[in-house]
Each structure stands twice: as structure tokens, then as C-alpha cells.
C-alpha positions in Angstrom: -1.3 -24.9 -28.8 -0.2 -24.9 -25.5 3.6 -23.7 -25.2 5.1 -27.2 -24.0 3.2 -28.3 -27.0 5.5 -26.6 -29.0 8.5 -27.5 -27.1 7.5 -31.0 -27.8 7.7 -30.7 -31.8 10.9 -29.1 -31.4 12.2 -31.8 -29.5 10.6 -34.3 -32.1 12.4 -32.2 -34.5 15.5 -32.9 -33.4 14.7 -36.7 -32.9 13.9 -36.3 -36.6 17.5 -35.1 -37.4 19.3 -37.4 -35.4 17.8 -40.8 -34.6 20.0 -43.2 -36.7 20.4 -46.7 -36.4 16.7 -47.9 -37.0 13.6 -48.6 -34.1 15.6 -49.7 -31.7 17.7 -46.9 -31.2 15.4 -44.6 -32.2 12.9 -46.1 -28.7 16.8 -45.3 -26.8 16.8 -41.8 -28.1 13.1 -41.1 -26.9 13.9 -42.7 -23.8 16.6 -40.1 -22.9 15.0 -37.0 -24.5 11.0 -37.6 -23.8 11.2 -39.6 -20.9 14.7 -38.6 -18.4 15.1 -35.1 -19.7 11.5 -33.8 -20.8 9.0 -36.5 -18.7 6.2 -36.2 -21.4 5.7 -39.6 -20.3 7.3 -42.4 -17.4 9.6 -45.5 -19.0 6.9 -48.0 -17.9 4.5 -46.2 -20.5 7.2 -45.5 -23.1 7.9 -49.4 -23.4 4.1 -50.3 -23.3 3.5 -47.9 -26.3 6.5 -49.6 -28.1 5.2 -53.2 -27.0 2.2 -51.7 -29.0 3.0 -50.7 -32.1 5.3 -53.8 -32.4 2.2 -55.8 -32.9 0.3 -53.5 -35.1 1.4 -53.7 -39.0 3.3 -50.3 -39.8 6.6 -48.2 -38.5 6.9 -48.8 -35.1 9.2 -45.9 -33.8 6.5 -44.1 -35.9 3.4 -45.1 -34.2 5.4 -45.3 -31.2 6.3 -41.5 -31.2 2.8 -40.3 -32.5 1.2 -41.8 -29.9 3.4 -40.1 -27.1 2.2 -36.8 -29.2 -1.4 -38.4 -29.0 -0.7 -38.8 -24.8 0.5 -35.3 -24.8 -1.7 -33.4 -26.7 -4.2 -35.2 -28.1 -5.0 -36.2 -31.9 -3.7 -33.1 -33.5 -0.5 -33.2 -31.7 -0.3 -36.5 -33.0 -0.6 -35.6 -36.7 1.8 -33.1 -36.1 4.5 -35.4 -34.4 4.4 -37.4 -37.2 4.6 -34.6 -39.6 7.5 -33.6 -38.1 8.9 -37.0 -37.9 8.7 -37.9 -41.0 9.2 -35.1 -43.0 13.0 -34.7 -43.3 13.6 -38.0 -44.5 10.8 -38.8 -46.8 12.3 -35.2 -48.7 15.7 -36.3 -49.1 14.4 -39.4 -50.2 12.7 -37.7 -52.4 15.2 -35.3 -53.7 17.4 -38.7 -54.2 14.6 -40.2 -56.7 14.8 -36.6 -58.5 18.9 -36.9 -59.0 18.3 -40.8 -59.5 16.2 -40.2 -62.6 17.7 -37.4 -63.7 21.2 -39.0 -63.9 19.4 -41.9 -66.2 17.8 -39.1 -68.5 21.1 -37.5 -69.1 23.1 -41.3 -69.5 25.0 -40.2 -66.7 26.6 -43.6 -65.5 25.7 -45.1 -61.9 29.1 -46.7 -61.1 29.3 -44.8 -58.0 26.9 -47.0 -56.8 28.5 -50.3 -57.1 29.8 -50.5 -54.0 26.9 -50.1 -51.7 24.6 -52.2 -54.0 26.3 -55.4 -52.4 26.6 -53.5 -49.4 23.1 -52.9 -49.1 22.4 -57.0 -49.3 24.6 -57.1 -46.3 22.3 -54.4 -44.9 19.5 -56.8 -45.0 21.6 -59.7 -43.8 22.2 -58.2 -40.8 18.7 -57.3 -40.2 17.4 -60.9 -40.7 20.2 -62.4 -38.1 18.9 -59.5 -35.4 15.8 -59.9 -35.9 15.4 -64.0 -36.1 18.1 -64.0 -32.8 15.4 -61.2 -30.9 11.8 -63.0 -32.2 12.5 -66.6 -33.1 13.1 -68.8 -29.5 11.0 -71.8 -30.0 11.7 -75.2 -32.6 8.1 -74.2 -33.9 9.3 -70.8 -34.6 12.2 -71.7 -36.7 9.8 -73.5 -38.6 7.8 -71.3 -39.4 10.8 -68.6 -40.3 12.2 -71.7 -42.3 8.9 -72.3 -44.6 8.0 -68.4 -44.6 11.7 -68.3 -46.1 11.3 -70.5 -48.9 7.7 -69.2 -49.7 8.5 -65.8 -49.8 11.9 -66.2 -52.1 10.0 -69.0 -54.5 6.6 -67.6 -55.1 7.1 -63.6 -55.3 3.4 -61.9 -55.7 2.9 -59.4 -53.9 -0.3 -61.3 -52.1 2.1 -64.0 -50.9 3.4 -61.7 -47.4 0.3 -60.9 -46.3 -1.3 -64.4 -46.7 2.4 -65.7 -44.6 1.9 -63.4 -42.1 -1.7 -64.2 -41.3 -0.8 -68.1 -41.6 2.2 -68.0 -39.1 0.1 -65.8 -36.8 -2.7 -68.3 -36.3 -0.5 -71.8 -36.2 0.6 -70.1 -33.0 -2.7 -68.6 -31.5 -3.7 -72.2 -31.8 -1.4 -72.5 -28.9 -2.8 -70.1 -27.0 -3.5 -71.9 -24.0 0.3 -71.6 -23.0 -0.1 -67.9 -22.7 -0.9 -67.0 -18.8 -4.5 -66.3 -18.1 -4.6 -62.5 -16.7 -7.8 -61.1 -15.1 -9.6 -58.5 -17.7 -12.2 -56.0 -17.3 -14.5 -55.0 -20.0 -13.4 -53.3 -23.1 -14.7 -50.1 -24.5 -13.7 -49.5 -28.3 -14.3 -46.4 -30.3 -14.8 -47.6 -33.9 -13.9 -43.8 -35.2 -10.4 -44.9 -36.5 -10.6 -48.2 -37.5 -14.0 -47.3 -39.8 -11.4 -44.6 -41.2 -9.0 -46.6 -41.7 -11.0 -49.3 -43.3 -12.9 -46.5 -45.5 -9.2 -45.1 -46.9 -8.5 -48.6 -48.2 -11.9 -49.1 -49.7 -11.7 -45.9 -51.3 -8.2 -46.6 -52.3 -9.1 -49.8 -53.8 -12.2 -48.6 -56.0 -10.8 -45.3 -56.8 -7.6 -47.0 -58.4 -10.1 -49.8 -60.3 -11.9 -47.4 -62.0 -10.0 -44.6 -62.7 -6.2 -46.9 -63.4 -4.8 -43.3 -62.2 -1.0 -44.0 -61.5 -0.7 -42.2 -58.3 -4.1 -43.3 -57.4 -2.8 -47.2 -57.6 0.6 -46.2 -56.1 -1.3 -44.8 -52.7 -3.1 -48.1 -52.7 -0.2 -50.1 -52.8 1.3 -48.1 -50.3 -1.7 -48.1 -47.9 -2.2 -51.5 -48.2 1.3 -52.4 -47.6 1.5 -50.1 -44.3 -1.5 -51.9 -43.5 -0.2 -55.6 -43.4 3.8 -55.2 -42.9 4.3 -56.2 -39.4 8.1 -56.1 -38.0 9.4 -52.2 -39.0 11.2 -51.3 -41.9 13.2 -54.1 -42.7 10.2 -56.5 -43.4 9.3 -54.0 -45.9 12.0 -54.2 -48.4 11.4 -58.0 -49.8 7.6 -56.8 -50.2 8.4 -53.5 -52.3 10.9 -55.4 -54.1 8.7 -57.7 -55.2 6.4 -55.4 -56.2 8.0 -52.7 -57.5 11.3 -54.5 -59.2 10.1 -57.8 -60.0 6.3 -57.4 -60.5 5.5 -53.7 -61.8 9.4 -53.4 -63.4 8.9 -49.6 -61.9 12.5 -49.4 -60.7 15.1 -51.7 -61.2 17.2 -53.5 -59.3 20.2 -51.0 -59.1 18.4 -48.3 -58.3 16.2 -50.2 -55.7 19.5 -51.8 -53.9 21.2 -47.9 -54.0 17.9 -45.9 -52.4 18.2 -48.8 -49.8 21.5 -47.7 -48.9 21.0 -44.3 -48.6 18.4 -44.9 -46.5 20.5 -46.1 -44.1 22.5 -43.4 -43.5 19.7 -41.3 -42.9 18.2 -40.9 -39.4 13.9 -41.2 -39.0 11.9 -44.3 -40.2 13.1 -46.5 -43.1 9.7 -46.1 -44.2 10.6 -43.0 -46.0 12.3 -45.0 -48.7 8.6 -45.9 -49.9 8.9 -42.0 -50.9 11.8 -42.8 -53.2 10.3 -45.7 -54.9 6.8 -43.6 -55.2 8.8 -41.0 -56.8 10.9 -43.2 -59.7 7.3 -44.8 -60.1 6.0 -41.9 -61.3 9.2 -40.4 -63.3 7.6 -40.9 -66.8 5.3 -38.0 -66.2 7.8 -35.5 -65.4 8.9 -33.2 -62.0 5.6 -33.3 -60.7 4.8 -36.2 -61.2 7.6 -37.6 -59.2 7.0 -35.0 -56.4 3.1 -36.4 -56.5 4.6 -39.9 -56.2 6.8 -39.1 -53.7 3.7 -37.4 -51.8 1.6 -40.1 -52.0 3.8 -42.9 -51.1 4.5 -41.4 -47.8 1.3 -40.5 -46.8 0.0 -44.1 -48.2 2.7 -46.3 -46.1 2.5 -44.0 -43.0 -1.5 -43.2 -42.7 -2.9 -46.8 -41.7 -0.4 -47.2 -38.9 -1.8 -44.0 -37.6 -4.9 -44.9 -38.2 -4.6 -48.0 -36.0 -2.5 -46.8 -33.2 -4.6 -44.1 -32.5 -7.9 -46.9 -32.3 -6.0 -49.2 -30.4 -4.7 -46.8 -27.9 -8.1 -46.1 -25.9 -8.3 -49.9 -24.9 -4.7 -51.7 -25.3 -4.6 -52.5 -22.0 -7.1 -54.8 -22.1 -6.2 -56.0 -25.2 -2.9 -57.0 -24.5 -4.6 -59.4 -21.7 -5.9 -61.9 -24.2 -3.6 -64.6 -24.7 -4.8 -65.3 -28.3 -3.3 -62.0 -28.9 0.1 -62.8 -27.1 0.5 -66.3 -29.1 0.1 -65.2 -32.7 2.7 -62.7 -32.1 5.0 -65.4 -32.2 4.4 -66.8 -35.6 3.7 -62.9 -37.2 7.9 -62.2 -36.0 8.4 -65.5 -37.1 7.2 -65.0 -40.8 9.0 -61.7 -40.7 11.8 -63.1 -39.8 12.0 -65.3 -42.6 10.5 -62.8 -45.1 13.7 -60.8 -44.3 16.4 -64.1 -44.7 14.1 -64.4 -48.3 14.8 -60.4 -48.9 18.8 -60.8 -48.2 18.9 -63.9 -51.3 16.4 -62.2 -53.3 18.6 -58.7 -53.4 21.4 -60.2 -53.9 20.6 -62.1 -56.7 20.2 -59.4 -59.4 23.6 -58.3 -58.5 27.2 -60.0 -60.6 27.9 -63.1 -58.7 31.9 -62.5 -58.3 34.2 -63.0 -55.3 34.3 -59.3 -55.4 30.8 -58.6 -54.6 30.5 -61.9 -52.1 33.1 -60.2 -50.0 32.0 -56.5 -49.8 28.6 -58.7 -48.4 29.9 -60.4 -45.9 32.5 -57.5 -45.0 29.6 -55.3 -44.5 27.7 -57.8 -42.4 30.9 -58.4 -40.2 31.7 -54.6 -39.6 27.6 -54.2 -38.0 28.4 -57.3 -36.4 31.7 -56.8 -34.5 31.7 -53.1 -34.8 30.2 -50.3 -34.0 31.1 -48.1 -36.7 27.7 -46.5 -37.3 25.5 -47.2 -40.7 25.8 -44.2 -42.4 29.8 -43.7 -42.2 29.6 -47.0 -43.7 27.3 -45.8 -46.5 29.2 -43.0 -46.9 32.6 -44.8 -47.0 31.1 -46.5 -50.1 29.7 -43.8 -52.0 33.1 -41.8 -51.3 35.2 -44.9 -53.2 32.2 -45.7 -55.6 33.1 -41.9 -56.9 36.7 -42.1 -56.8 36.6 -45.9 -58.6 33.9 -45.6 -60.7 34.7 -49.1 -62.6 
């Protein structure tokens, strides 16, 4: 590789290490690192990337800072950026599932934990109120965040999101004619990706039918999940809950609600929680197993996001000109937004319904709200008393 190559992954490194506070600060980070300091790329490009990968299903600072790697250095930059990216979160995720199970081998109690279960609720709390404040803006909207709501906390199968998400986004393509009519030239595609990632999930599918290989069905439930989850990381938690907690029973609700919050005060993509949920899926056969689970849950959630940014890339612009494409976007953020209002009932329900835990909710959604003491003193703040008052 070409030296600046080189210097590129380093700075991705350090992006790795310390981009807290979820997509949107992580695109503020980039902006002053790849952009004013380093000029991989101009701002104009920088936001068009984001404006990208914020309608394609997947991580969106993820795709978003792979595909500066793809503008850099080409495919194999790309990969690995998001290597690099990825990497030290996903293994302390990891490692987390490890101590996780290992504590419920040895009986060890998980009382240090009580506090940021509740505060983990309030997590997602917050996340639905910015998010349905950012996307939602019309009465047809709300609607659809309203409905998507009730859907997604009433009937829980894991088929239920997807289905929401590809209603609301074609109630508001209906509309389409609203959208401004922009002159477009013709569009060249290269299929190369796409029929990759189309093939992965094929594969996926039969190879986990026949062979009922654990890790085998866990990347398929990853991969498909990466490939439908539109709205970053936080539309992603009511769907793995569902499936993992409610409809597979392979973790349960404490342990899902704790990895959550430790996820938080990590910095990179919230997507490397999948990692701990693929590890304590796989914790009944042993070490490696739960190193293979963590393995394949990462690749499985992150792989179809590349697949697709890197397809899309070559003729976004001229995508982005068809206002079908501009009017469903509405109704996808809208679902998501109400898939996340579904995900802050449905995680709090498993927990005691006391006073007690009511107010370390809305305590924690008040301190992100008026505050800005970051996410992961807050985390830490309640692990630190969760030790010292055990209960």
C-alpha cells in the first residue's frame, strides 16, 4: 500500500478508540480528522456519503467510513477500514460475553448490574425522542411512527420489522410526486456486489436449513438483520431482543439490558453488541464456541452493509435524483422511529416495576437530555455503585 494508505488506517485507528457518542458524533469526528486536518475527502462529499448510508439498511458511520477508505484506496482499503473500525469494540464485546457467562457458570451474582439495567431503558428512551424529533416532521409520519409502535411491541416475530419497514417506506413513495423533479442522466450499475450480497444470504439461508449448525443459523440471522435494519444502531436493539430474548430464549433479559449498556460507553459502532449476543448464543459449547459466535455475528451484521455501500457507490448520484427514492425515506425513519419508542416499553418491561427503577429511567433520560455528561461516565457511574451496593 501506498504510504498515506497507511496513515489513513492509523488515523481510522484512532477514530476506532475514540469516537463515542453514536453516528452522529462519530460523522463530527471524521469531519475534523478526515476532512479539516487530513483532506482524504472535501465536507460536501463527507455529508453525501453519510446521506448515503442513512438510507441503506446497516451501520451508517460504518458504511460511511468504509466508503471514504473505498474513495481513498479502493476496495481493499475499504475492507481494511472497516477491519480496523470495527475490531476494538466487537473484542471487548466479546471478552464481556466471556466474563458474562463465566460469572453464571460459577453462580457468581449479577447485582452489579442492577443499576444500569433500568439505565439502559433510559438509553433507548432517549434514542427514540432524538431520533422521532430528527426524522418524523409530517402528521403522516407520526402516524406511521404511532402504528409501527404498537405493531412492533404487540406482535414480536422477528419477521414483523422488516415487513414495517417496507410498509411505511412505500405509504410514502406513494407520495412521491411531492418530491422536486431533478434532471438525471443515465445510470450505469455494476451488479458485482449486490449478486454478492444476494449470494451470502442465499447461502446463509440453505446452509443453516440443512445443516441446523448453530453458528451457521446465528450468521444468518445476523446477515439478514444487517440487511433490513435501517436507522443505525439503535433500531437494532428491539429486533435482537426479540429474537434473541423473547423468541430463541438465547440470553436473557438481564444480560441483554447489561451488554447494552456497556455498549455505550464504548466508542465505534453499536453494532458490535451483535458480537456479544453471538457469543452468549453459543456459550453451551464452550470457549470456542463463544469466540466462533462472537466471530460470526460481527462479520454477519457488518458484511451486507458493505456489500451494499460499496454497489451503490458507483451510481448514487443518480440515484439519489429519483424522487421515489426521496419519499419512502420518510416512512422507513418513520417506522424506525417507532420500532425504537416499542424497544424502550419492551426493555423495560422484564425489569421490577418499582419507583426505584422508574426513577433511575427517567433520571438517565434527563441527564442526556439536559446534560452533557458523556454516555460512558454515566455507564460507568452505575457499574461503580452497582459494585459497591450490590442489593
Amino acid at each position: 500500500m501506498r504510504p498515506r494508505n497507511y496513515i489513513f488506517l492509523k488515523d481510522v485507528a484512532y477514530l476506532a478508540i475514540t469516537a463515542y457518542g453514536g453516528p452522529q458524533a462519530h460523522i463530527a469526528m471524521m469531519m475534523r480528522l478526515l476532512v479539516e486536518k487530513r483532506k482524504y475527502i472535501d465536507e460536501k462529499e463527507l455529508m453525501e456519503l453519510n446521506a448515503l448510508c442513512q438510507i441503506l439498511p446497516g451501520p451508517s458511520s460504518t458504511q460511511t467510513i468504509t466508503a471514504i477508505g473505498f474513495k481513498v484506496g479502493g476496495p481493499n482499503l475499504a475492507y481494511l477500514t472497516l477491519l480496523v473500525w470495527l475490531l476494538p469494540a466487537a473484542l471487548i464485546m466479546t471478552a464481556a460475553a466471556l466474563a458474562m457467562s463465566m460469572l453464571g457458570e460459577h453462580g457468581a451474582p449479577l447485582g452489579f448490574t442492577r443499576f444500569i439495567q433500568p439505565m439502559a431503558v433510559g438509553f433507548v428512551a432517549f434514542a427514540a425522542w432524538k431520533i422521532s424529533s430528527k426524522v418524523v416532521y409530517t402528521k403522516g409520519g407520526i402516524v406511521i411512527m404511532v402504528f409501527s409502535a404498537i405493531l412492533a411491541f404487540f406482535f414480536r416475530s422477528p419477521w414483523v420489522f422488516p415487513l414495517l419497514l417496507l410498509v411505511g417506506g412505500s405509504l410514502t413513495a406513494l407520495r412521491f410526486q411531492k418530491q422536486p423533479i431533478l434532471k438525471k442522466e443515465p445510470m450505469h450499475v455494476e451488479w458485482a456486489n449486490f449478486l454478492l450480497f444476494i449470494g451470502v444470504l442465499v447461502v446463509a439461508a440453505l446452509l443453516g436449513r440443512f445443516t441446523q449448525f448453530r453458528a451457521v443459523l446465528l450468521f444468518e440471522n445476523f446477515y439478514r438483520n444487517g440487511s433490513l435494519i435501517f436507522g443505525g444502531g439503535q433500531v437494532l436493539i428491539p429486533v435482537m431482543y426479540t429474537e434473541f430474548v423473547e423468541f430463541k430464549e438465547y440470553l436473557s433479559s438481564k444480560e441483554f439490558l447489561s451488554g447494552f449498556a456497556l455498549v455505550q460507553a464504548l466508542p465505534g459502532p453499536v453494532f458490535s453488541f451483535c458480537a456479544y449476543i453471538g457469543a452468549l448464543s453459543m456459550r453451551e459449547y464452550g470457549l470456542w464456541g463463544e469466540l466462533l459466535g462472537g466471530f460470526v455475528a460481527t462479520v454477519g451484521i457488518f458484511l451486507p452493509g458493505t456489500f451494499l455501500i460499496f454497489f451503490v457507490i458507483r451510481f448514487w448520484e443518480e440515484l439519489r435524483k429519483y424522487r421515489v427514492i426521496q419519499a419512502s425515506l420518510e416512512g422507513i425513519n418513520a417506522v424506525g422511529s417507532g420500532m425504537v419508542c416499542a424497544a424502550a416499553i419492551m426493555l423495560y418491561h422484564p425489569i421490577e416495576n418499582t419507583p426505584y427503577n422508574l426513577g433511575l429511567v427517567v433520571v438517565t433520560f434527563g441527564l442526556l437530555l439536559w446534560t452533557r455528561i458523556p454516555s460512558p461516565i454515566l455507564i460507568l457511574i452505575g457499574l461503580v455503585t452497582g459494585f459497591i451496593f450490590p442489593g
